[in-house]
C-alpha positions in Angstrom: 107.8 205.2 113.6 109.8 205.5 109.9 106.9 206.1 107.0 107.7 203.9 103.9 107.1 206.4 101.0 105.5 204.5 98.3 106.8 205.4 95.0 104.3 205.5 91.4 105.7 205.4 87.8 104.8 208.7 87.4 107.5 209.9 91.0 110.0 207.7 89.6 109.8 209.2 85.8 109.3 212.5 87.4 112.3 211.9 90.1 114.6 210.7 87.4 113.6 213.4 84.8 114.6 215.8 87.6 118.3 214.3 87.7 118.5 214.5 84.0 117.8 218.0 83.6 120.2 218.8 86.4 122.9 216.8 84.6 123.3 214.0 87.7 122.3 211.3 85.4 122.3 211.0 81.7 119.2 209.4 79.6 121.4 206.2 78.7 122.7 205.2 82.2 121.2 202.4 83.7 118.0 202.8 85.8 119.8 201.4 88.7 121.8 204.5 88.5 118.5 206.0 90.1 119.5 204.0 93.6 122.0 206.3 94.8 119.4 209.2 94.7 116.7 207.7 96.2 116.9 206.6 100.2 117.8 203.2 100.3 115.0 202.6 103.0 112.9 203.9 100.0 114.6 201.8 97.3 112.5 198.5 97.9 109.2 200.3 97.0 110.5 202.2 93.8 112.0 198.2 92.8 108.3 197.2 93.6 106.9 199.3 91.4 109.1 198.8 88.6 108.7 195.1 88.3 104.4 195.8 88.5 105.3 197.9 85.5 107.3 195.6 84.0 105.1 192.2 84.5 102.4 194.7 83.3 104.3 195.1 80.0 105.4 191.6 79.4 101.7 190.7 79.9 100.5 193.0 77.9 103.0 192.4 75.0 102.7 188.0 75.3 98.4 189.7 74.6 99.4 191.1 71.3 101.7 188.5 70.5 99.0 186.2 70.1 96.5 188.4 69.1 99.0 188.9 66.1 99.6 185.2 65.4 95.7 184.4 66.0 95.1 187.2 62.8 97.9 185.8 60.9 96.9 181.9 61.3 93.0 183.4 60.9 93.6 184.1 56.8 
């Protein structure tokens, strides 16, 4: 039986700051880029991950943006 690897934030930064420092990838490419040196049976989870880090960040960003106008509308 084939083990998924389940990737964190901190593997993926780690993985990509690997590539970087070899010269594979640059800082500017796109973080697809990352797909053609990762397993693509693996690929799925590290895309998983991303978008939890993403929603994460919208959500946490739409927080503030109302916290912000709530202070501003508060005066």
């Amino acid at each position: 039986m084939i083990q998924s690897v389940q990737y964190s934030m901190q593997s993926i930064q780690d993985e990509a700051r690997q590539l970087v420092q070899q010269g594979v990838v640059s800082r500017n490419q796109p973080i697809y880029v990352l797909c053609q040196y990762i397993p693509a049976r693996e690929w799925a989870s590290v895309e998983c991950e991303l978008e939890k880090v993403a929603t994460s960040c919208a959500i946490a960003l739409a927080i503030c943006s109302v916290a912000k106008i709530g202070k501003t509308t508060n005066r």
